[in-house]
C-alpha positions as CSV (number, residue, x, y, z in Angstrom):
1,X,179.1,111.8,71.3
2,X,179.4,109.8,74.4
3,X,175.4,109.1,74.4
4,X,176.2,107.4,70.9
5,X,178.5,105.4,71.8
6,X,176.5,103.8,74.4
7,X,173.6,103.4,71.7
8,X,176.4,101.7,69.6
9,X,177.5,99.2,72.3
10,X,173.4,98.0,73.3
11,X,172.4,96.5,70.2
12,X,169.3,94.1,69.5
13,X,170.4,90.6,69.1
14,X,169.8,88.7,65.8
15,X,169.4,85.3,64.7
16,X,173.0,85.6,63.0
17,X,173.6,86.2,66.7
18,X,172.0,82.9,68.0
19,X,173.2,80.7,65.1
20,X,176.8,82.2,66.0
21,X,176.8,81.1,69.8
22,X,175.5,77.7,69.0
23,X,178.7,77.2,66.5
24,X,180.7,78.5,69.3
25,X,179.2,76.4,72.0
26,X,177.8,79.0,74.1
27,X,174.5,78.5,75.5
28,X,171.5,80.1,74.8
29,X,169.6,82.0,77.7
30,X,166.2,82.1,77.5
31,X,163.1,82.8,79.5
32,X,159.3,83.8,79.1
33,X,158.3,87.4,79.0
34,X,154.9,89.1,78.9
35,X,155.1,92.8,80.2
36,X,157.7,96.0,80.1
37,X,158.8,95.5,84.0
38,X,159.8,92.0,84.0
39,X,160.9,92.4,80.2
40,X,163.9,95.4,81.5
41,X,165.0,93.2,84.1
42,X,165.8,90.1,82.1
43,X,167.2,92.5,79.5
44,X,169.5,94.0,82.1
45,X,170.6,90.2,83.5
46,X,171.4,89.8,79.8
47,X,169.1,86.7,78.9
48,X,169.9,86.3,75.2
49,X,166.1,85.5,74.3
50,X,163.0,87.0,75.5
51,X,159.8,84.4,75.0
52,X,156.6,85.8,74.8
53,X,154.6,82.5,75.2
54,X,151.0,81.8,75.0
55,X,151.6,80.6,78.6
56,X,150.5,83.8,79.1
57,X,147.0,82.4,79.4
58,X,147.5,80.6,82.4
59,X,150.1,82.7,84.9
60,X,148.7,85.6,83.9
61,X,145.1,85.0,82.7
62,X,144.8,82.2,85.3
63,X,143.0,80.0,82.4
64,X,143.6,76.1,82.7
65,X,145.3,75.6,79.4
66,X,147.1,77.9,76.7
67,X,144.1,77.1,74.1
68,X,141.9,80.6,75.1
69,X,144.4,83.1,74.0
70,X,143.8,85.5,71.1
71,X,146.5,86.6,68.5
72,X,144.9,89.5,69.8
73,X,146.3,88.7,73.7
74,X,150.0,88.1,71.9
75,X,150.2,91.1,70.1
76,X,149.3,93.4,73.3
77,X,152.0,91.6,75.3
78,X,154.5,91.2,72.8
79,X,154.0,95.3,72.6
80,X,154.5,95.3,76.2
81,X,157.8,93.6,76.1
82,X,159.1,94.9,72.9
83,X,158.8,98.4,74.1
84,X,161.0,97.9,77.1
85,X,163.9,95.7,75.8
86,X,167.1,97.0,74.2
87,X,169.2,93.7,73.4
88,X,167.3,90.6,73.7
89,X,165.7,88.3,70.5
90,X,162.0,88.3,70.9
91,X,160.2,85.6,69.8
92,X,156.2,85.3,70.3
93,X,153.7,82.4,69.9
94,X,151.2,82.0,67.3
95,X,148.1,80.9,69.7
96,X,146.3,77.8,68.8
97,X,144.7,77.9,65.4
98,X,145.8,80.8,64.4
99,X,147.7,79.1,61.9
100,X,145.5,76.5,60.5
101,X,145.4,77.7,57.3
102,X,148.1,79.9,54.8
103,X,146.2,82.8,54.7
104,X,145.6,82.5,58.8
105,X,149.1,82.0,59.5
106,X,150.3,84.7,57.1
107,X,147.9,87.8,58.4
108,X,148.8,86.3,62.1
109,X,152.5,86.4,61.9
110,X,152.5,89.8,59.9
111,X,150.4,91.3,63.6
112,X,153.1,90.1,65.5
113,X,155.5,91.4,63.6
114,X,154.3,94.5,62.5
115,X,151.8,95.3,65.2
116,X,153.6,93.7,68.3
117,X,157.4,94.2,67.5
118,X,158.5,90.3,67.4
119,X,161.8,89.3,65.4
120,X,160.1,86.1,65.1
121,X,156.9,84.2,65.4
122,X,156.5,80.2,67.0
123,X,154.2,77.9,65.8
124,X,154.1,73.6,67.5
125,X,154.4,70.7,65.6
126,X,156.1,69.7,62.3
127,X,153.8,71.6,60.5
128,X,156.5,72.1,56.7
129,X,154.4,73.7,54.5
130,X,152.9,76.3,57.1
131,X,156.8,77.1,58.0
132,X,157.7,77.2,54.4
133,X,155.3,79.6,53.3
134,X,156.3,81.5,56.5
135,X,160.0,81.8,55.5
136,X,159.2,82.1,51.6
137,X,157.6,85.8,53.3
138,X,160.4,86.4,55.3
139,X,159.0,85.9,58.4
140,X,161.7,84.1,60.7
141,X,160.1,81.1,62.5
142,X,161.1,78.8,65.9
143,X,159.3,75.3,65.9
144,X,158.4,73.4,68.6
145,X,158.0,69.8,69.1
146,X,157.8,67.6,72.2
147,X,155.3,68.0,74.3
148,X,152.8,70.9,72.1
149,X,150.8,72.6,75.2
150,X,148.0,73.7,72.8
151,X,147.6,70.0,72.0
152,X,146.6,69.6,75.7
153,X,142.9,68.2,74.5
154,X,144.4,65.9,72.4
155,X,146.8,64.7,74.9
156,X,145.0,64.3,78.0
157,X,147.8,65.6,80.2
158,X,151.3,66.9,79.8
159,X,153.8,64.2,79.7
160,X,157.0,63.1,78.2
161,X,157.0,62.6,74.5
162,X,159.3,60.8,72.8
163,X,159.8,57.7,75.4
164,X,159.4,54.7,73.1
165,X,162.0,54.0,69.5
166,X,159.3,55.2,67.0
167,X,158.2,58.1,68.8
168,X,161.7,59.3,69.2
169,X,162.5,58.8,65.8
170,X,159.2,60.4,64.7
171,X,160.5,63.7,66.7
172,X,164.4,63.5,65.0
173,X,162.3,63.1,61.9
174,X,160.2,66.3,61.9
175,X,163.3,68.0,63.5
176,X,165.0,68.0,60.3
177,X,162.2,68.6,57.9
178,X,161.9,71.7,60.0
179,X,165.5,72.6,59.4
180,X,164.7,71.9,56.0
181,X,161.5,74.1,55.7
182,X,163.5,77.3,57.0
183,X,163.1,77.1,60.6
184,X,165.6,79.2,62.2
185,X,165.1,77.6,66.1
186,X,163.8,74.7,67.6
187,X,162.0,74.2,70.7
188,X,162.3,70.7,72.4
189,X,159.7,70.0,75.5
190,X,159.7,67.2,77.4
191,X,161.6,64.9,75.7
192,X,164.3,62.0,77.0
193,X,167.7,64.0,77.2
194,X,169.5,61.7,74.6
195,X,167.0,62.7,72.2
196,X,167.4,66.0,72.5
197,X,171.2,65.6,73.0
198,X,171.3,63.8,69.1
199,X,168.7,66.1,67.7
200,X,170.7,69.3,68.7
201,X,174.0,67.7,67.5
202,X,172.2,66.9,64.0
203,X,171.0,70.3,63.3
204,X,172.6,73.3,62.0
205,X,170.0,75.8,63.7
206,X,170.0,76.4,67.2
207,X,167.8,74.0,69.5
208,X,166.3,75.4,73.2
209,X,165.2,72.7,75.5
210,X,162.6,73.2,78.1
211,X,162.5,69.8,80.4
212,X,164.8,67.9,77.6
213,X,168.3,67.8,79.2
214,X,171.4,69.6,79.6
215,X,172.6,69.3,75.7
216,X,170.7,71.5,73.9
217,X,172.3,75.1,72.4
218,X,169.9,77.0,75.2
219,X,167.7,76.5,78.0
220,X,164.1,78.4,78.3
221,X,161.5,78.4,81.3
222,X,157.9,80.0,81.9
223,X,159.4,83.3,83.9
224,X,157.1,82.7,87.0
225,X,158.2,79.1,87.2
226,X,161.7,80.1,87.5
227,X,160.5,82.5,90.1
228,X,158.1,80.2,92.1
229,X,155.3,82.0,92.0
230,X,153.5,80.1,89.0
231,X,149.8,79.0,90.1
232,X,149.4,74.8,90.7
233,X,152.6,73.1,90.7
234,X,155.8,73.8,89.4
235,X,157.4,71.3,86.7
236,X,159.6,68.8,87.7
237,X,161.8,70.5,85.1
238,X,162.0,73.7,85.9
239,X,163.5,75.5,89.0
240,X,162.5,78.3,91.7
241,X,166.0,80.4,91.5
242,X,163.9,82.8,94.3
243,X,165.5,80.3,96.5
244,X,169.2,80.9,95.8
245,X,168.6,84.9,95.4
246,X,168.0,87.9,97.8
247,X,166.0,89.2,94.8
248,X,164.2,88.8,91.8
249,X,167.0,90.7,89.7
250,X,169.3,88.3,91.2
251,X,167.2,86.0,90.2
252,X,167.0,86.1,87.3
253,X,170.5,86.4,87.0
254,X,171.4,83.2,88.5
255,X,169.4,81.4,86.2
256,X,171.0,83.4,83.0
257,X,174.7,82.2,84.5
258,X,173.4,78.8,85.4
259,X,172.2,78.1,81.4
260,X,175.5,79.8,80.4
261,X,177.7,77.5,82.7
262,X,175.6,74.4,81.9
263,X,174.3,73.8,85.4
264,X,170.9,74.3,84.6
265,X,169.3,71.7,83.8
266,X,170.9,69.1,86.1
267,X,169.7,65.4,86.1
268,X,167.4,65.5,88.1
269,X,165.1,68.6,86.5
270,X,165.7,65.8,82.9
271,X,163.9,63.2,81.5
């Protein structure tokens, strides 16, 4: 009896869950995940979203850009993390064109789904009719627009998007076709924190910033950022919560209560 009870009190959180902290004004923990050990310990500090990012390809891989991973890679690590957590949402990246086409994006999300465990699969840029077809399968989708890491060839280098009028309003644009589409969550990178302030504001769904301000309904960051031990140099955005812990539990946990407080970001780690 009493060991179902406890199975009654740890449940999986859902999007209902997300939508309903964003309408309450709670904010969204969320951080990057990619195997079972580091996935139980952000589950036990209570992060409200687990991430399991292509980013994978460079802190764990050790590659130069997110573009080499496989759907292949994010099903095996979404596994890993799926397996261990109790309460957090997972959500894992569809890797660069995996979703160029309807059929692509289809058979990819239905792996990470069925074969990896996800709740819900993230694709970058305003890509409607992909996202429509996604939802019209029931398959829950985040965006993500900002800066798009897999666009890193077409880019040049990672930098702020959304500095100059029509860019900004090009963003705030696609925002709300995605909310349109059937996106469920938003992803903003490295964008000026008044636009992400007004795009979170005009939105119904939950938006997550990563480098776009203290406003947004959540906060995410790459795991080994947040823990300083990310190869090359660590964003201007981000922060290395090692230095305020005596562990990486503790961790961890100060950076869950720092989103939740709306310490983290501060001006500084904004754009």
């Amino acid at each position: 009896m009493a060991l179902y009870a406890q199975q009654q009190i740890v449940s999986t959180l859902s999007i209902l869950d997300l939508i309903a902290m964003k309408r309450a004004g709670e904010k969204i923990s969320c951080l990057t995940a990619y195997d079972a050990s580091f996935s139980q310990l952000i589950d036990l500090a209570g992060v409200d979203v687990m991430l399991v990012g292509d980013s994978l390809g460079m802190v764990i891989q050790g590659k130069q850009t997110t573009v080499p991973v496989s759907i292949a890679d994010m099903v095996y690590h979404t596994q890993c993390v799926v397996t261990a957590r109790k309460r957090a949402f997972v959500i894992a990246d569809l890797p660069f064109l995996s979703y160029a086409t309807a059929e692509m994006a289809l058979n990819n999300a239905a792996k990470l789904m069925q074969s990896g465990g996800a709740q819900m699969v993230k694709l970058e840029g305003a890509h409607i009719k992909i996202i429509e077809l996604l939802v019209g399968f029931a398959v829950p989708v985040c965006a993500h627009l900002g800066l798009l890491p897999q666009s890193i060839n077409q880019l040049g280098r990672y930098k702020v998007q959304g500095k100059t009028f029509h860019d900004a309003e090009k963003i705030a644009e696609d925002a709300k076709k995605i909310e349109q589409a059937g996106a469920s969550l938003l992803i903003l990178e490295c964008v000026p924190a008044e636009l992400a302030e007004k795009i979170s504001k005009s939105l119904t769904i939950p938006v997550i910033g990563i480098g776009a301000g203290v406003a947004c309904d959540g906060q995410v960051l790459v795991l080994y950022d947040m823990l300083g031990i990310s190869l090359g140099k660590r964003p201007r955005f981000s922060q290395d919560f090692m230095q305020i812990a005596d562990n990486i539990p503790d961790a961890i946990q100060q950076y869950h209560q720092a989103v939740k407080q709306g310490s983290f970001p501060t001006v500084q780690q904004s754009y």
